[in-house]
N, CA, C and O atoms as a Tinker XYZ file with bonds, in Angstrom:
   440  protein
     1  N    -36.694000  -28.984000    3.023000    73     2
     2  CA   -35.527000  -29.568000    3.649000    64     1     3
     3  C    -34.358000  -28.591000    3.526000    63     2     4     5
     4  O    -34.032000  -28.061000    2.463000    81     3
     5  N    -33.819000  -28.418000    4.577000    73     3     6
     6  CA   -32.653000  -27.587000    4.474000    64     5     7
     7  C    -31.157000  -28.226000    4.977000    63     6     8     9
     8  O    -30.749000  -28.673000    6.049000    81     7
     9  N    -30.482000  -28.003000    3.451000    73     7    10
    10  CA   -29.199000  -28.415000    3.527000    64     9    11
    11  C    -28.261000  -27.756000    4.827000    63    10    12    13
    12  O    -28.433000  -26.549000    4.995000    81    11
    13  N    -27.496000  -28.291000    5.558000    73    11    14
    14  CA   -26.018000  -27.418000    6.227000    64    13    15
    15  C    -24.765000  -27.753000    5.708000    63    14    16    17
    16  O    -24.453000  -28.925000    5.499000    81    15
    17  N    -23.962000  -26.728000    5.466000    73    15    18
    18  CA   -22.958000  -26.758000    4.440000    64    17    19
    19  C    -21.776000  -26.829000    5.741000    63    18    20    21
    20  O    -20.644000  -26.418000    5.490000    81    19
    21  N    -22.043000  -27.280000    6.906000    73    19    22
    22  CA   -20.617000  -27.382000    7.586000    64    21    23
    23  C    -19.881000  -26.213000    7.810000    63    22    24    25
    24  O    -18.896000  -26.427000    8.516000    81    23
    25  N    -20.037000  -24.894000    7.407000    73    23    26
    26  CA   -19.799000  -23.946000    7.900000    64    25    27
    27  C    -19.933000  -22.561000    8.576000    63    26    28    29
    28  O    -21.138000  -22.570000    8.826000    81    27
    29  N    -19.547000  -21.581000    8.953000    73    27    30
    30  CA   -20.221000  -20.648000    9.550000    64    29    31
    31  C    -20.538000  -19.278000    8.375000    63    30    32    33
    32  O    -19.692000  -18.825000    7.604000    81    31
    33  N    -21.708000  -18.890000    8.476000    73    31    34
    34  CA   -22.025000  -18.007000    7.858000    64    33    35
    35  C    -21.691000  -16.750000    8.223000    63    34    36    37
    36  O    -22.211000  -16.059000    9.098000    81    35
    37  N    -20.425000  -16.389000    7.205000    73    35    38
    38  CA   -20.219000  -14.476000    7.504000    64    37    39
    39  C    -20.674000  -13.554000    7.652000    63    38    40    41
    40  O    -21.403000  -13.295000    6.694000    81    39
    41  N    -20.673000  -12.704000    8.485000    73    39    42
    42  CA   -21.556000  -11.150000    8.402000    64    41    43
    43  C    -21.372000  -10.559000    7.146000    63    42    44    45
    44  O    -20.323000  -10.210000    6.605000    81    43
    45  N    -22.279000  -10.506000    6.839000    73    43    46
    46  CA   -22.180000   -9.180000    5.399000    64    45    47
    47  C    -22.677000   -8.160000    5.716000    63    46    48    49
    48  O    -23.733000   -8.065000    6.342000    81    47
    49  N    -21.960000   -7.211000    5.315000    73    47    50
    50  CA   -22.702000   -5.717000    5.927000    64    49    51
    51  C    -24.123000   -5.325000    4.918000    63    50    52    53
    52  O    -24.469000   -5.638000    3.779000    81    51
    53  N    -24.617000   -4.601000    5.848000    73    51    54
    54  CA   -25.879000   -4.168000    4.969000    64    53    55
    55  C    -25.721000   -2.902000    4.154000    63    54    56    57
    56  O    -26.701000   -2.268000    3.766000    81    55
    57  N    -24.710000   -2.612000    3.949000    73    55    58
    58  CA   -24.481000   -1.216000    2.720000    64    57    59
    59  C    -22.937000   -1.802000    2.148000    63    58    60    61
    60  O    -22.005000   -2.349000    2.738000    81    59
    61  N    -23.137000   -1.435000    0.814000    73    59    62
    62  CA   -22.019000   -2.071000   -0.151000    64    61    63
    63  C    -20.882000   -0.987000    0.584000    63    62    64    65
    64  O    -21.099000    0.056000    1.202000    81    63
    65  N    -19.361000   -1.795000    0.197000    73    63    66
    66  CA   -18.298000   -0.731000    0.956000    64    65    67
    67  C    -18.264000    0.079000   -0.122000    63    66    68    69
    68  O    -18.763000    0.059000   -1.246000    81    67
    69  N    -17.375000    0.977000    0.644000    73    67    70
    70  CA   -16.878000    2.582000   -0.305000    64    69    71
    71  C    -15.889000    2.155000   -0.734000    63    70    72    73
    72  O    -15.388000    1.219000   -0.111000    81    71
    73  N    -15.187000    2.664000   -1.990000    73    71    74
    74  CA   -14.417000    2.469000   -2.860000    64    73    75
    75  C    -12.791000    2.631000   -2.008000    63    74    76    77
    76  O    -12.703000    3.803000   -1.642000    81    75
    77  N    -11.882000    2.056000   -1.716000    73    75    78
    78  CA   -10.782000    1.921000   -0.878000    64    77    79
    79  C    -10.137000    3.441000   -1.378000    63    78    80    81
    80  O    -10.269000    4.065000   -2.431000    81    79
    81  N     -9.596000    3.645000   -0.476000    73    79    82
    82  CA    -8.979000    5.294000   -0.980000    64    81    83
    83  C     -7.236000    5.269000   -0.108000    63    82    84    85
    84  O     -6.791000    4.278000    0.471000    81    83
    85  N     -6.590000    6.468000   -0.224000    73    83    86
    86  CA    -5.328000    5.844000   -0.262000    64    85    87
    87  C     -4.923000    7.617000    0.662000    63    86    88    89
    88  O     -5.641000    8.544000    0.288000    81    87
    89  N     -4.236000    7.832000    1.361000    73    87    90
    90  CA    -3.399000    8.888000    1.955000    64    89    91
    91  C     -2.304000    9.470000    0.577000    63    90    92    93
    92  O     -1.197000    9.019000    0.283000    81    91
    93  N     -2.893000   10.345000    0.061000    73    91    94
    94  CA    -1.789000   11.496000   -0.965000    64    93    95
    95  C     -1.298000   12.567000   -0.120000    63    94    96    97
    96  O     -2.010000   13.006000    0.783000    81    95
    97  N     -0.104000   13.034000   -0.350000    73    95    98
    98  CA     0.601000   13.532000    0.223000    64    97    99
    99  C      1.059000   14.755000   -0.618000    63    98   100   101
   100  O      1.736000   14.557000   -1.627000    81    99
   101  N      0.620000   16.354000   -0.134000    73    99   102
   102  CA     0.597000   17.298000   -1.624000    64   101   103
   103  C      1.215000   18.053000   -0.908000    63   102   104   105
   104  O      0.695000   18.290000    0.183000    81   103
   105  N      2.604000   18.748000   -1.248000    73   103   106
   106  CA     2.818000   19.825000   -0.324000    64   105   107
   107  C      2.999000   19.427000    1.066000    63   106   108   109
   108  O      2.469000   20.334000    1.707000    81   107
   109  N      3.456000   18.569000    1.870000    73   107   110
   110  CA     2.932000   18.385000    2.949000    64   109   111
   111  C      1.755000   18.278000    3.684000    63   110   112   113
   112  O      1.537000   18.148000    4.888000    81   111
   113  N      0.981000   18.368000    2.613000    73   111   114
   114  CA    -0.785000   18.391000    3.356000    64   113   115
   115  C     -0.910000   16.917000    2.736000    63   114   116   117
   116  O     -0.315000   16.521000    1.733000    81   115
   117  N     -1.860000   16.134000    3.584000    73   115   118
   118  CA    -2.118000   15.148000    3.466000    64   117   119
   119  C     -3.740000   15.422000    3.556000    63   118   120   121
   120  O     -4.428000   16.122000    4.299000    81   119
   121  N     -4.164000   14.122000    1.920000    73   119   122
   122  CA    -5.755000   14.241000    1.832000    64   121   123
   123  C     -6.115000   12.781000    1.556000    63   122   124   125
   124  O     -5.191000   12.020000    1.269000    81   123
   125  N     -7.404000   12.302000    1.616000    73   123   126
   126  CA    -7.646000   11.357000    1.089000    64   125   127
   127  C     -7.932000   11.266000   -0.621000    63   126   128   129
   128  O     -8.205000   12.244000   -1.317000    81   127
   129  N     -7.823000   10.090000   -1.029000    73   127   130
   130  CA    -7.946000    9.980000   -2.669000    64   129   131
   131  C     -8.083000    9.081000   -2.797000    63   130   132   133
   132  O     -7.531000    8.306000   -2.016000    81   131
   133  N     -9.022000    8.496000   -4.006000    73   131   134
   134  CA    -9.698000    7.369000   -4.556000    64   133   135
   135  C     -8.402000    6.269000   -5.008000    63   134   136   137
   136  O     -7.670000    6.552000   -5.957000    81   135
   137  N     -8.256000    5.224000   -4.354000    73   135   138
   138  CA    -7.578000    4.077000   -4.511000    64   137   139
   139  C     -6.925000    4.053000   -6.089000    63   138   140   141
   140  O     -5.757000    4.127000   -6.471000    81   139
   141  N     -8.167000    3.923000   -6.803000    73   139   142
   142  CA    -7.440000    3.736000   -8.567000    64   141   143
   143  C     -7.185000    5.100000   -8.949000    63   142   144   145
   144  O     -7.161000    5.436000  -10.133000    81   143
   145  N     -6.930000    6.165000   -7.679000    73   143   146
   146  CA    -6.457000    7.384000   -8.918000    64   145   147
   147  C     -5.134000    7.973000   -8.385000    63   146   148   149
   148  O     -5.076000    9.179000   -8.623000    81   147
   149  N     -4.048000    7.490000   -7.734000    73   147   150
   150  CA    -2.969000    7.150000   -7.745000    64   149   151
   151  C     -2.186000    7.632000   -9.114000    63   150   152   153
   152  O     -2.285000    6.720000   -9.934000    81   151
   153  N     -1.486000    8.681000   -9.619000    73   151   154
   154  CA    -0.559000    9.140000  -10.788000    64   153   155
   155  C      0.659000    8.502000  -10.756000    63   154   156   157
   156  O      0.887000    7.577000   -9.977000    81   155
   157  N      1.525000    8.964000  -11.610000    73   155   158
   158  CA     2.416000    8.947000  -11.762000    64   157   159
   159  C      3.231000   10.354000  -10.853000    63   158   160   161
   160  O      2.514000   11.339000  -10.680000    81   159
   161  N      4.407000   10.403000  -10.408000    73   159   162
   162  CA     4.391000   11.903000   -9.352000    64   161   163
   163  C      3.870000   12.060000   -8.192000    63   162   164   165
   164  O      4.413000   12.692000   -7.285000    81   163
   165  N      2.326000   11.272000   -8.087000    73   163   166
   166  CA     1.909000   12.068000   -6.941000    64   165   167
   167  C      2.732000   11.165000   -5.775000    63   166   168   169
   168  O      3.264000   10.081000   -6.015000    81   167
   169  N      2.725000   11.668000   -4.794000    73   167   170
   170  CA     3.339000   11.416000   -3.192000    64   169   171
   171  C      2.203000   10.845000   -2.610000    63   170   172   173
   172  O      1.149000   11.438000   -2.378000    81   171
   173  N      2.493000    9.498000   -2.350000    73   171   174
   174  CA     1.391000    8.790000   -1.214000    64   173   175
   175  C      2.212000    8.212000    0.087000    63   174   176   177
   176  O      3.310000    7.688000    0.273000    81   175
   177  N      1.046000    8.604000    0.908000    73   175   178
   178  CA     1.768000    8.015000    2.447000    64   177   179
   179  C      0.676000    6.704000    2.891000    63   178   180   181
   180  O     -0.532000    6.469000    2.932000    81   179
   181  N      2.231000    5.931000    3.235000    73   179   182
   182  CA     1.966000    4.485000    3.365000    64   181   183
   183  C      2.298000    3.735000    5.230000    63   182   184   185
   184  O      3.377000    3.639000    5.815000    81   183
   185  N      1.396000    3.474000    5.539000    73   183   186
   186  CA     1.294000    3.052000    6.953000    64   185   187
   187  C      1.712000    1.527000    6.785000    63   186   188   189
   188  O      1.641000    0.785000    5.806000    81   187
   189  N      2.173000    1.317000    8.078000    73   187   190
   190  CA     1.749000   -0.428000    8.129000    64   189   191
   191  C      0.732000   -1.165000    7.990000    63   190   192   193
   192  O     -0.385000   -0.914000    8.444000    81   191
   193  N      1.179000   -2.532000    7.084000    73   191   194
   194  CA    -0.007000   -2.691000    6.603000    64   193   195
   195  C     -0.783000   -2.523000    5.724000    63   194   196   197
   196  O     -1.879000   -3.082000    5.699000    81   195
   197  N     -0.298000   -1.591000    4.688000    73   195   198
   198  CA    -1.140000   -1.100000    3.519000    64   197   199
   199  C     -0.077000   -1.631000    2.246000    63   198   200   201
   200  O      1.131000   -1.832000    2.375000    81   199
   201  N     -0.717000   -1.759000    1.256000    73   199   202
   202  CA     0.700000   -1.857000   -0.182000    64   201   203
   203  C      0.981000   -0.758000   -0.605000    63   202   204   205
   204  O      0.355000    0.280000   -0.392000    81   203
   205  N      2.297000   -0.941000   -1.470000    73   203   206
   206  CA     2.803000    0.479000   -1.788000    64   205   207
   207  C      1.728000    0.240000   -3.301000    63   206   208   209
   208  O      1.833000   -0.783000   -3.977000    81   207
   209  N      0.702000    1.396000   -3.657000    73   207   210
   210  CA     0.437000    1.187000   -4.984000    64   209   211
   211  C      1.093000    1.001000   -6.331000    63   210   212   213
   212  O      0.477000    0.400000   -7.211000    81   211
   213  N      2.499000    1.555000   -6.583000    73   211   214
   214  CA     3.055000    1.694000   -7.434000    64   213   215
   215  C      5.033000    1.831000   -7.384000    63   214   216   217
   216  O      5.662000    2.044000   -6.347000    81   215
   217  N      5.440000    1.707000   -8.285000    73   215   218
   218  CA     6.361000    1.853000   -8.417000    64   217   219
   219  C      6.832000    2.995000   -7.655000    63   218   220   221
   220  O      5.919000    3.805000   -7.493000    81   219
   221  N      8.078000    3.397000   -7.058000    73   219   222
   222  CA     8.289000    4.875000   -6.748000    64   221   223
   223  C      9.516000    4.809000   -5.951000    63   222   224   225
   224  O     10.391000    3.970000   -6.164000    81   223
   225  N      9.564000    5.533000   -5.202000    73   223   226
   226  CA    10.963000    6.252000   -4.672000    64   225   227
   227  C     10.792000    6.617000   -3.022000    63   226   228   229
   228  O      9.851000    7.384000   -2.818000    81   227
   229  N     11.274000    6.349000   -2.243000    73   227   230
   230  CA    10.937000    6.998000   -0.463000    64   229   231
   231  C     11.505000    8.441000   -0.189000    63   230   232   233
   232  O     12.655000    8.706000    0.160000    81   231
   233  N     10.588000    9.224000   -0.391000    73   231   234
   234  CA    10.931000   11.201000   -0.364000    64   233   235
   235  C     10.727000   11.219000    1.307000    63   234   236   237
   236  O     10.923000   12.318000    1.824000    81   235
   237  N     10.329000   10.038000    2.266000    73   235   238
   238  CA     9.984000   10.762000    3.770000    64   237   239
   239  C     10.079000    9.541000    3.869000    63   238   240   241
   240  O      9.869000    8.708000    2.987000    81   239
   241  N     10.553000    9.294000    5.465000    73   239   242
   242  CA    10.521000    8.133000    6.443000    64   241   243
   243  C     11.423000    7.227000    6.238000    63   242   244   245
   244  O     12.510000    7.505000    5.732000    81   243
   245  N     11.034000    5.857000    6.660000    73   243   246
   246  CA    11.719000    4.538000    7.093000    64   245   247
   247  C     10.513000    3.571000    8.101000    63   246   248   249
   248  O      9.818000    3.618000    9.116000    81   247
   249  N     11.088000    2.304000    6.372000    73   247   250
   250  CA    10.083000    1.437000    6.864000    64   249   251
   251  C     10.619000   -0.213000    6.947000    63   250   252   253
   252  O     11.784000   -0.311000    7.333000    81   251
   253  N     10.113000   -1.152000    6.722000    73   251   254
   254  CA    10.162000   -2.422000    6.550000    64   253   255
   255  C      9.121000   -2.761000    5.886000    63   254   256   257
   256  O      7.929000   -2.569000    6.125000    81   255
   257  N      9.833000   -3.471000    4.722000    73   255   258
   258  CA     8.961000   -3.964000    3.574000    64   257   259
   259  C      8.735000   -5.215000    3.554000    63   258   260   261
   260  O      9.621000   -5.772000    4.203000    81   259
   261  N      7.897000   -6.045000    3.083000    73   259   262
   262  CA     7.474000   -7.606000    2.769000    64   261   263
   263  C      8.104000   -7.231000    1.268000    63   262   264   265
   264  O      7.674000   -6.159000    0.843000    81   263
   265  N      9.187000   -8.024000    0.253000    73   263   266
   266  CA     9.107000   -7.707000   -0.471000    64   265   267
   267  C      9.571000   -9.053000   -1.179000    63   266   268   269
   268  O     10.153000   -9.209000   -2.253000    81   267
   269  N      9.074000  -10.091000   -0.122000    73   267   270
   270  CA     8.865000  -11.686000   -0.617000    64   269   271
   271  C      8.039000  -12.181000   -1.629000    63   270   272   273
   272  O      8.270000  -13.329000   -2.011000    81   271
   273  N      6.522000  -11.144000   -2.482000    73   271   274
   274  CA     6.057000  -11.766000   -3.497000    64   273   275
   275  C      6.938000  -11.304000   -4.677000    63   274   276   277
   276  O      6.619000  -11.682000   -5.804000    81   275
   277  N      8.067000  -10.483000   -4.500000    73   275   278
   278  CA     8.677000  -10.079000   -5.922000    64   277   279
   279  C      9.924000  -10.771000   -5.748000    63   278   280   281
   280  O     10.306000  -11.365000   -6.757000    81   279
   281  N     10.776000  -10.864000   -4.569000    73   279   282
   282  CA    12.206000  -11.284000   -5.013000    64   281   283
   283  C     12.294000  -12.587000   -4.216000    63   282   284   285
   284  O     13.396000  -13.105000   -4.033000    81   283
   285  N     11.102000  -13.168000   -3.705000    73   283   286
   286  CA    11.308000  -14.426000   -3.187000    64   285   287
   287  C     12.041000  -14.395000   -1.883000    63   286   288   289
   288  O     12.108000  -15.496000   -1.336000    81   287
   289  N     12.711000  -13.212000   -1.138000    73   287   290
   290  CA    13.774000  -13.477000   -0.071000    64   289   291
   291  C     12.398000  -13.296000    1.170000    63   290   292   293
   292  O     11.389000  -12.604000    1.038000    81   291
   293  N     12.705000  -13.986000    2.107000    73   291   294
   294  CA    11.782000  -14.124000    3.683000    64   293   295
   295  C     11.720000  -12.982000    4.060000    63   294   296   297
   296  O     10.639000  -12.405000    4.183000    81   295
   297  N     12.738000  -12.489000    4.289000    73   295   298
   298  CA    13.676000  -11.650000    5.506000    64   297   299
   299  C     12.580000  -10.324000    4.758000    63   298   300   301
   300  O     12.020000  -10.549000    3.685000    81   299
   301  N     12.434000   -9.240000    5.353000    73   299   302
   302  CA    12.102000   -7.572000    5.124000    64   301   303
   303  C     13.227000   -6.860000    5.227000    63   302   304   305
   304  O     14.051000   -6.902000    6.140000    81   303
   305  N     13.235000   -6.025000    3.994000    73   303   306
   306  CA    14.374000   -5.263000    4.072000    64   305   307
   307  C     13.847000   -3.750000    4.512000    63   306   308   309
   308  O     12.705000   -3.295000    4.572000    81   307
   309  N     14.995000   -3.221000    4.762000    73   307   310
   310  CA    14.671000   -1.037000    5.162000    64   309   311
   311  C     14.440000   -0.602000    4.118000    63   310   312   313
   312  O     15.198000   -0.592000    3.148000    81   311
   313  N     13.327000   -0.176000    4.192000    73   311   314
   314  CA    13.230000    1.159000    3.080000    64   313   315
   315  C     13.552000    2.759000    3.330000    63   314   316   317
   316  O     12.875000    3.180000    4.268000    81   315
   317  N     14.113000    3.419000    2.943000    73   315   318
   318  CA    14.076000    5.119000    3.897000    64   317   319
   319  C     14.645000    5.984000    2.861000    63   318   320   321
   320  O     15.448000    5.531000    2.045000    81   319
   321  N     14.259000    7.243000    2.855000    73   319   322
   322  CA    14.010000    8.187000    2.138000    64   321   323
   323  C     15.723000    8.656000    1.294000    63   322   324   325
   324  O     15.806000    9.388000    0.307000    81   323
   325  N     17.043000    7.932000    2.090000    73   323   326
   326  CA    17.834000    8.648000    1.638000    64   325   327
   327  C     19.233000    7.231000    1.121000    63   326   328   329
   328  O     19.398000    6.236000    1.827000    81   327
   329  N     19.801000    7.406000    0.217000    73   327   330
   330  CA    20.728000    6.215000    0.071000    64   329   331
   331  C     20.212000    5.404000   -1.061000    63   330   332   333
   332  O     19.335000    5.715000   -1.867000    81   331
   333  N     20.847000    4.407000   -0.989000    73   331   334
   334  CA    20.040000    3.346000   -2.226000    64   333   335
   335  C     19.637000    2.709000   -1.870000    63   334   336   337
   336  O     19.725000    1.627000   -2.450000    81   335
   337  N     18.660000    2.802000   -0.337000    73   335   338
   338  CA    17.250000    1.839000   -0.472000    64   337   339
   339  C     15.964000    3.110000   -0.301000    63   338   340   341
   340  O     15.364000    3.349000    0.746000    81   339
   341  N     15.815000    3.620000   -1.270000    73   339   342
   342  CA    15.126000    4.051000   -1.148000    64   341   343
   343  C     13.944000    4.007000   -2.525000    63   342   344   345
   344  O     12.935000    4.691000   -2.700000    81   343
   345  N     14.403000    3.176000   -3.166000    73   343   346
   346  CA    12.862000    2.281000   -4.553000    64   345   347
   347  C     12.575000    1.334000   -3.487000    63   346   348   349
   348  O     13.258000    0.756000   -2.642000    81   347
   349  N     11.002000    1.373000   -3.886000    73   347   350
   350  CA     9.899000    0.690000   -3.172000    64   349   351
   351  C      9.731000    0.013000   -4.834000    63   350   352   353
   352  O     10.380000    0.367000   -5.818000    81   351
   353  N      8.618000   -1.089000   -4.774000    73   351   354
   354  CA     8.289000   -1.913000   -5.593000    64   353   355
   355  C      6.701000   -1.907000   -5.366000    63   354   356   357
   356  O      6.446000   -2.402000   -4.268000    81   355
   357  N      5.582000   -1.510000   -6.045000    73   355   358
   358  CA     4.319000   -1.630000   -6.059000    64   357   359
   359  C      4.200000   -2.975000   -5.803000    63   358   360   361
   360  O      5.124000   -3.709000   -6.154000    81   359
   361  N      2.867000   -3.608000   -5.050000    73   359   362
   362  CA     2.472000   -4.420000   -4.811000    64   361   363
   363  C      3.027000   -5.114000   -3.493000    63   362   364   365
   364  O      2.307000   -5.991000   -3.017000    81   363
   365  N      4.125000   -4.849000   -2.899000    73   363   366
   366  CA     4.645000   -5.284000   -1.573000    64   365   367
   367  C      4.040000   -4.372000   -0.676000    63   366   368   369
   368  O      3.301000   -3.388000   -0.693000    81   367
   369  N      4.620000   -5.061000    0.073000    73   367   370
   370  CA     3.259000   -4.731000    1.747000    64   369   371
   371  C      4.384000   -3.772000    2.891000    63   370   372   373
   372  O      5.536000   -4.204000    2.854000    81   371
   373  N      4.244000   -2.993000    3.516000    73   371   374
   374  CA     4.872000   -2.244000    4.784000    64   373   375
   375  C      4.206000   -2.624000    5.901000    63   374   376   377
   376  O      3.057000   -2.312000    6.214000    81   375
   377  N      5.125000   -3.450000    6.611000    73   375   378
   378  CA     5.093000   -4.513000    7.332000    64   377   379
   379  C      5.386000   -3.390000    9.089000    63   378   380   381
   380  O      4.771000   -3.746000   10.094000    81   379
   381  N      6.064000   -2.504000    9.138000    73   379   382
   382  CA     6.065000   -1.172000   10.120000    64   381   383
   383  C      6.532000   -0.225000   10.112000    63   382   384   385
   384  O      7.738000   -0.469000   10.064000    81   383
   385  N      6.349000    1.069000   10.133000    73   383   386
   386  CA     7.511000    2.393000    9.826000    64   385   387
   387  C      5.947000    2.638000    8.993000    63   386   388   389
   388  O      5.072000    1.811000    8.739000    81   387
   389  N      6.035000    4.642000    8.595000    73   387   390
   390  CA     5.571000    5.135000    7.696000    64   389   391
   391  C      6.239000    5.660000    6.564000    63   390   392   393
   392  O      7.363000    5.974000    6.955000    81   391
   393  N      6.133000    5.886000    5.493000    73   391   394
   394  CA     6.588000    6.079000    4.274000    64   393   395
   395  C      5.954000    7.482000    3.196000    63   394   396   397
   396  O      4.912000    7.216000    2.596000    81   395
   397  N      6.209000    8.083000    3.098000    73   395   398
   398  CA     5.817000    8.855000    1.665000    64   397   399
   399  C      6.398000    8.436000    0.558000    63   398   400   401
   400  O      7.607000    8.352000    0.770000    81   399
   401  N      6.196000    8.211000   -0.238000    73   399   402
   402  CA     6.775000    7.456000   -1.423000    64   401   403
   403  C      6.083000    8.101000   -2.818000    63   402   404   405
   404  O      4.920000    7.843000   -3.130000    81   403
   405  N      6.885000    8.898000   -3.540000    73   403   406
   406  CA     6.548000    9.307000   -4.764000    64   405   407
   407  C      6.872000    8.493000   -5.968000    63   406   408   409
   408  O      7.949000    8.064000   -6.381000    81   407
   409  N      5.424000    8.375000   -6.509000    73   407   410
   410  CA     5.575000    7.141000   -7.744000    64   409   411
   411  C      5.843000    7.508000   -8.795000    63   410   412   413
   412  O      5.508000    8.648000   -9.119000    81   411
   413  N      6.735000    6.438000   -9.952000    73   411   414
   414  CA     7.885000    7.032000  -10.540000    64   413   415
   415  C      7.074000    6.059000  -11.757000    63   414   416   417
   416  O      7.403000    6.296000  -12.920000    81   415
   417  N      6.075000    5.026000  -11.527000    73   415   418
   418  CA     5.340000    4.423000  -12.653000    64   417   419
   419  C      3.741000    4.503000  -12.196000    63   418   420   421
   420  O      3.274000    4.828000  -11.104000    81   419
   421  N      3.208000    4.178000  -13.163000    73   419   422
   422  CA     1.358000    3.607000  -12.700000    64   421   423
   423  C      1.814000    3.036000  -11.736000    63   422   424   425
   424  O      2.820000    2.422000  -11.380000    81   423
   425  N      0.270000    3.574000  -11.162000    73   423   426
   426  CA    -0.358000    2.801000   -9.835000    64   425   427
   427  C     -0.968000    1.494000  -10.364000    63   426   428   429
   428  O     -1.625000    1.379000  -11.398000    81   427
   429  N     -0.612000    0.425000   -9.395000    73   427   430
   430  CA    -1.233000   -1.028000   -9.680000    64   429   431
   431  C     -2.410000   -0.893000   -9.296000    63   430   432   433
   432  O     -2.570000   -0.088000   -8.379000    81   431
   433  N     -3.600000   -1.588000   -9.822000    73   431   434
   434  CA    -5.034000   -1.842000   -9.247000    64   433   435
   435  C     -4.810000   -2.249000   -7.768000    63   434   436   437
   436  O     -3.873000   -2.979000   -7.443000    81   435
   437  N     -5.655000   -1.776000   -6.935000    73   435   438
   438  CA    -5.541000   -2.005000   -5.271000    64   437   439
   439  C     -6.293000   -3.183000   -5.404000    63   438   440
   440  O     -6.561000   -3.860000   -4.411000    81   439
């Protein structure tokens, strides 16, 4: 006898995923790098859509941040490389704009 659980069954892929990796930013050369290996210093570039891993500072661009799971406000504020919005907060989201952002603490677990 076979139970139905009322819902639809997800695709699962048939090969486990690859370990999430993150855009570092060295010199102006941009490479890929393993998600949990994020420093302290290094320069990562952040698209829409992705979290900032860590604490840090905006050295390039202008963005719009989600930065509603830390200070509770709705609204997205500017982030951009020059002035005093330019600390990002690990764990908030870039909502559009690109970013380089050099981290100034640990990287949070992705």
């Amino acid at each position: 006898m076979k139970l139905f659980s009322g819902g639809r069954k997800r695709a699962q892929p048939e090969t486990p995923p690859s370990a999430p990796t993150r855009t570092v930013a060295t010199h102006r050369d941009e490479r890929r790098k393993a998600a949990s290996q994020p420093a302290r210093r290094d320069e990562v570039a952040i698209a829409a859509g992705q979290l900032i891993p860590g604490d840090g500072k905006v050295i390039e661009g202008i963005a719009m941040v989600d930065e509603s799971a830390i200070t509770g406000e709705s609204a997205p504020v500017i982030r951009e490389s020059a002035g005093d919005r330019s600390a990002v907060t690990g764990g908030t989201q870039v909502l559009s704009g690109r970013i380089v952002v050099e981290l100034t603490g640990p990287a949070k677990p992705a």
